[in-house]
Residue, then its C-alpha position, 0 to 999 in steps of 0.5 A: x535487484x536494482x541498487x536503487x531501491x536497495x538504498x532507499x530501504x537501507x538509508x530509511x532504516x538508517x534513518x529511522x534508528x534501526x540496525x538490521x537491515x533485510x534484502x526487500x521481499x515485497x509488501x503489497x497490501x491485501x485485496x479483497x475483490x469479488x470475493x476473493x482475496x489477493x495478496x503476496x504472501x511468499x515473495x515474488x508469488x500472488x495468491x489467491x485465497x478464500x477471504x473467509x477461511x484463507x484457503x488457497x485457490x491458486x497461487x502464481x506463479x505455481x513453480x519457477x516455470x510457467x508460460x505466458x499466453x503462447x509463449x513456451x514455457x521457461x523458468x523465471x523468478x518475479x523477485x518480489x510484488x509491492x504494490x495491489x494488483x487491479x482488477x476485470x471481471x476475468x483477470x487480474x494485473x499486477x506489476x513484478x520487480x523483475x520488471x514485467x507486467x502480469x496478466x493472470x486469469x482469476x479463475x485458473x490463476x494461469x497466465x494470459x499475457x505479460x510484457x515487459x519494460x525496461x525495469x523494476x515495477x515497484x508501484x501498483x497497477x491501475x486499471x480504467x476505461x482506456x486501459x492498464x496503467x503501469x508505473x516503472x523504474x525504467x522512466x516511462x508511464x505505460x498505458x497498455x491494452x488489457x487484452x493483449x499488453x500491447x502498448x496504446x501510450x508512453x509518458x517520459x515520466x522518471x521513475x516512479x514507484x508509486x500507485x498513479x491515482x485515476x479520477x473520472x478526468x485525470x490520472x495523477x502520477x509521482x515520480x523519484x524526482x520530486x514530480x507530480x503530474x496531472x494527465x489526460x487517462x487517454x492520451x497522457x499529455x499534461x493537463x497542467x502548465x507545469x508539475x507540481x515539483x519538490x527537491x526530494x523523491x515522492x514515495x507517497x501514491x498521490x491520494x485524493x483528499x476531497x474533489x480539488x486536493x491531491x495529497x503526496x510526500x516523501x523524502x523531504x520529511x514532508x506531506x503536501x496537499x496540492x490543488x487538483x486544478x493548477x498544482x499549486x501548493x495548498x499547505x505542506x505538514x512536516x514530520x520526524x521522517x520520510x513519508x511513505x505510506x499511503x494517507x487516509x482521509x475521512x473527507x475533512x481530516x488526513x491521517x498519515x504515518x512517518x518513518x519517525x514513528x508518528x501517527x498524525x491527524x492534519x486538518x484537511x483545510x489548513x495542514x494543521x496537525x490536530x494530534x499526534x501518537x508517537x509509535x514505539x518504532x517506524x512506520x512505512x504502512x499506512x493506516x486505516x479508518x474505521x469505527x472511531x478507531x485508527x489502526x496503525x502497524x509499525x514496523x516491528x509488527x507492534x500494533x495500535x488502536x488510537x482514538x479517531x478523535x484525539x490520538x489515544x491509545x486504546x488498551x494495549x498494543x498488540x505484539x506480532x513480533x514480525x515485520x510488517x511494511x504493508x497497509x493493513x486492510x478492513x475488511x468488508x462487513x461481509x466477509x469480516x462477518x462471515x470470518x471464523x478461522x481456527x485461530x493459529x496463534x494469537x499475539x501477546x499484548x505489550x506489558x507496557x503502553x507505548x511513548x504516548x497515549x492513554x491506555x484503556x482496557x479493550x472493550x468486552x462484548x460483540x466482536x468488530x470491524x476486522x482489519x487483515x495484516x499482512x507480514x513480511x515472513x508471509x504470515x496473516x493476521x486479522x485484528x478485532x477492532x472492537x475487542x483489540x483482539x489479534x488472531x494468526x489466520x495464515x501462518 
């Protein structure tokens, strides 16, 4: 495992006031696509799972040897995935921290393709008209030809562990140097005179707030809102620790979390903060959206229902007792709806509310939105919104 990384985790868990310190493993956020959910719930393996009972169709790779395309087959360990994969109507692409690009056929799970750069690929890939976009550590933005993982163009970028961001005209990568670049999807030339440059790393995917503002933070303590047409700053918020979540956004109002253990609203027009919840450790995930509720994850595996409109706390937090690093996903009404796993086990809600907040007792009536958790001992966890209630799907 490459020392760099390493580090970050253990000066972010150092900074957050923790004394346990874990090798990193992976947290790719879950994904639903076409009705299948993909997610890394044993470390440096994909699998695919039906998003309704959580039954494996397939897991990559099987063993710890495989081969790729016409390659012979070989043993090899892929060490831990980050970030979500992308998708086509036929495979699904995903960066390895071993330093590979994995093309991997949805039906059979076996591999079609993989290429290597030079090395770990901590952000995720993104997949658009002109090709596969991969972030690496090795320096260089790859865009790469999705049928065969041949490289179409390179961008000296500096190592970026991120998830670079694709709008129609542009696609928007941050780097550990504090950069924010602004390129052409097809050839990877800069499209600003210059990048939008801080002193300290970016962690935070470049997140798109609107049409004419890109959102990115990180070590420096602060989240930046940058203009889509020239880089220049817009307005920056400070928190009590490094931003490394992805922000969500309703279109007006940026929720974002901190290694500080806060939840923060910010006015999406000025960078003011409209409130704050403060979390009973750090956070690293980001949060999601949904119904008037914003649910959060902090590190320790405490997780919170706040109001979307002030910040309270409703009911209690709900105790899983396990590490979760990864984003929490909302299902979709469809698969949420159509959900009824025999529940493995369910989390015990905390005896007392956390730091700030004001506690209510969690509705009763029909069930909600579902919010799937990922942990970082590989188990699943879905959250009824509504009722507050928390269930182990996948243990």
């Amino acid at each position: 495992m490459k020392p760099a990384l390493v580090l970050v985790i253990l000066l972010a868990v150092l900074a957050a006031g923790c004394a346990r310190v874990s090798k990193p493993t992976g947290w790719s956020t879950p994904e639903v696509d076409a009705g299948t959910l993909y997610v890394s719930v044993d470390r440096g393996k994909l699998s695919a799972l039906d998003p309704t009972t959580y039954a494996s169709q397939w897991q990559f790779p099987a063993g710890d040897q495989f081969a790729c395309g016409s390659e012979k087959s070989q043993k090899h360990q892929i060490e831990g995935i980050y970030e979500t994969p992308s998708f086509d109507d036929t495979t699904v692409y995903f960066g390895g921290y071993d330093g590979w690009v994995y093309a991997v056929d949805r039906a059979t799970g076996g591999c079609k393709w993989r290429f290597e750069t030079g090395d770990p690929i901590v952000g995720g890939t993104v997949l658009g008209d002109a090709g596969l976009y991969v972030p690496s550590e090795d320096g260089f933005l790859y865009l790469l030809n999705p049928a065969d993982g041949s490289v179409k163009q390179k961008f000296a970028s500096g190592d970026v562990w991120t998830t670079p961001l694709l709008t129609e005209d542009a696609l928007y990568v941050d780097t550990m140097d504090g950069k924010l670049y602004k390129l052409n999807p097809e050839t990877l030339a800069p499209l600003w005179d210059k990048p939008f440059s801080v002193s300290a790393a970016l962690l935070v995917p470049p997140t798109l707030l609107g049409d004419d503002v890109v959102l990115v933070g990180g070590i420096g303590k602060k989240l930046y809102a940058v203009s889509t047409a020239d880089g220049s700053q817009k307005w920056a918020v400070s928190g009590e620790n490094w931003y490394w979540g992805r922000p969500a956004t309703d279109g007006t109002t940026v929720y974002a979390t901190n290694l500080g253990g806060e939840v923060q609203a910010i006015d999406g027009t000025n960078g003011g903060v409209i409130w704050k919840y403060d979390t009973l450790k750090s956070v690293r995930a980001g949060v999601v959206v949904t119904d008037g509720f914003i649910v959060a994850a902090d590190n320790s595996g405490n997780v919170y229902r706040l109001s979307k409109d002030n910040g309270d706390l409703q009911g209690q937090p709900n105790e899983l007792n396990e590490t979760v690093y990864a984003t929490p996903l909302l299902l979709t009404a469809t698969a949420a709806a159509s959900a009824s796993p025999t529940p493995v086990a369910s989390a015990t809600a905390s005896p007392t509310p956390a730091a700030s907040g004001s506690p209510a007792p969690a509705p009763s009536g029909e069930s909600g939105p579902t919010v799937l958790i990922s942990t970082q001992s590989g188990h699943l966890w879905t959250l009824d919104v509504t009722l507050g209630r928390t269930t182990e799907v996948l243990s």
